[in-house]
VOTIPA-315464 format. One line per field, with one value per residue (C-alpha): residue in one letter; x, y, z. Coordinates in steps of 0.02 Angstrom, whole numbers, padded with zeros to 5 digits. Layout:
N
resn	c(a, ...)
c1	c(X, ...)
c2	c(Y, ...)
c3	c(Z, ...)
***
This chain:
115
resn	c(x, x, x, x, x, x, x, x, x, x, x, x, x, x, x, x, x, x, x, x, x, x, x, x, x, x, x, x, x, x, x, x, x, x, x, x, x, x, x, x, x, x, x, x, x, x, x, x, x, x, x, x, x, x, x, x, x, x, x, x, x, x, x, x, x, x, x, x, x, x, x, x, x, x, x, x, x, x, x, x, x, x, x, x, x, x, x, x, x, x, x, x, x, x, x, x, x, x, x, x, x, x, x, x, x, x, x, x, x, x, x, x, x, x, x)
c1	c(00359, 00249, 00066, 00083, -00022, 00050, -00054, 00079, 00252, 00397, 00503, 00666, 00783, 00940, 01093, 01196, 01086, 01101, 01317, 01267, 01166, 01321, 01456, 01361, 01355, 01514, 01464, 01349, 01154, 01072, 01047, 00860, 00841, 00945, 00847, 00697, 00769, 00833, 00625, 00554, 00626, 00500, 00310, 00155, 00070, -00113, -00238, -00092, -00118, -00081, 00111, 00238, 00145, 00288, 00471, 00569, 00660, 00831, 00814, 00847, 00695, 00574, 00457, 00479, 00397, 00460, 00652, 00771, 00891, 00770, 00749, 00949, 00949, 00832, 00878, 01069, 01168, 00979, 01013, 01135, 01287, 01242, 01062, 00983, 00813, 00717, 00510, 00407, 00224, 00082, 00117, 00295, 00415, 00547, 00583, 00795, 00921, 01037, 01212, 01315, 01211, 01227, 01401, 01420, 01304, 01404, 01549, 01493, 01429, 01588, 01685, 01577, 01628, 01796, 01778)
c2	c(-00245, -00297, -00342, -00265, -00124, 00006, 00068, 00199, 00164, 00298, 00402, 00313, 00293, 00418, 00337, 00400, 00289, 00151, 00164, 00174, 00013, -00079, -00014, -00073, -00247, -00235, -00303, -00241, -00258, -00413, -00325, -00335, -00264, -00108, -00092, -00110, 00047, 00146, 00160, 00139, 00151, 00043, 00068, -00029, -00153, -00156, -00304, -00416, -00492, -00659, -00629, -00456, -00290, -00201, -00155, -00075, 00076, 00113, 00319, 00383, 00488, 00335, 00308, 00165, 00027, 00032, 00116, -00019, 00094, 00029, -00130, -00149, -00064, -00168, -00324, -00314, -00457, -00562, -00597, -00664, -00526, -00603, -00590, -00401, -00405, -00311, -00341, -00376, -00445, -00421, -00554, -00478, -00601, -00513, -00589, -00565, -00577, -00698, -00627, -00761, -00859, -00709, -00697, -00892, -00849, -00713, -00802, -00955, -00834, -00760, -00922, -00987, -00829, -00840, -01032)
c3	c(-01110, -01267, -01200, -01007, -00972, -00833, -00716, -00670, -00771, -00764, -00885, -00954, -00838, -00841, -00903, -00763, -00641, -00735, -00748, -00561, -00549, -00645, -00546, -00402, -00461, -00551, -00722, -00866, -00823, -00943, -01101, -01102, -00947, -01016, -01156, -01036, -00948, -01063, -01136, -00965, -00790, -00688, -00635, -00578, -00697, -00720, -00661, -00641, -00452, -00457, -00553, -00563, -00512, -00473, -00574, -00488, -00543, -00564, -00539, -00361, -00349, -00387, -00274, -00123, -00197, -00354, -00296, -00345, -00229, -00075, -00086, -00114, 00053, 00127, 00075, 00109, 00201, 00170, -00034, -00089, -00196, -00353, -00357, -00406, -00364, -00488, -00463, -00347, -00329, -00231, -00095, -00067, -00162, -00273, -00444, -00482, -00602, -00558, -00617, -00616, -00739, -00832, -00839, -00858, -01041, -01096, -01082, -01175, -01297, -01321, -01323, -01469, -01564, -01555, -01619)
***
């Protein structure tokens, strides 16, 4: 993430966990948020209280806080399927993707291609 400063960030995240991730949620993850795994697999941001402080990682030996694994755990049955919860900030709200507005853009995107 151009211009965020880790105070602890993580190793990219194996490619096996993140197959794992999409099975789980049965579609491809939102392309940036690949791309934000494949160079970095989560960590604590630096000096950033009042917003994010927290991605969560998609490895099953990250820590709790930032163990996407967890809060999937934790949060089952309260969030909705279609929402993967994916940060976190200091007052305990989770920032998410919502993947059905994903899908919904993909497909327009691939309908105006085949136009």
């Amino acid at each position: 993430m151009a211009g965020v400063r880790y105070a602890k960030s993580d190793p990219p995240a194996p490619e096996a966990d993140v197959r794992r991730l999409e099975a789980l949620v049965g579609r491809d993850l939102p392309g940036e948020y690949r791309a934000y795994l494949a160079a970095q697999d989560g960590g604590w941001l630096e000096d950033n209280v009042y917003a994010v402080n927290a991605i969560f990682g998609v490895c099953e030996g990250a820590s709790y806080p930032t163990n996407i694994w967890k809060k999937i755990q934790v949060f089952d049955g309260r969030l909705p399927a279609w929402m993967l919860p994916v940060a976190s900030d200091v007052g305990g709200n989770l920032y998410a993707f919502d993947l059905v507005d994903a899908v919904l853009a993909e497909t327009r995107a691939v309908q105006q291609r085949l136009r």
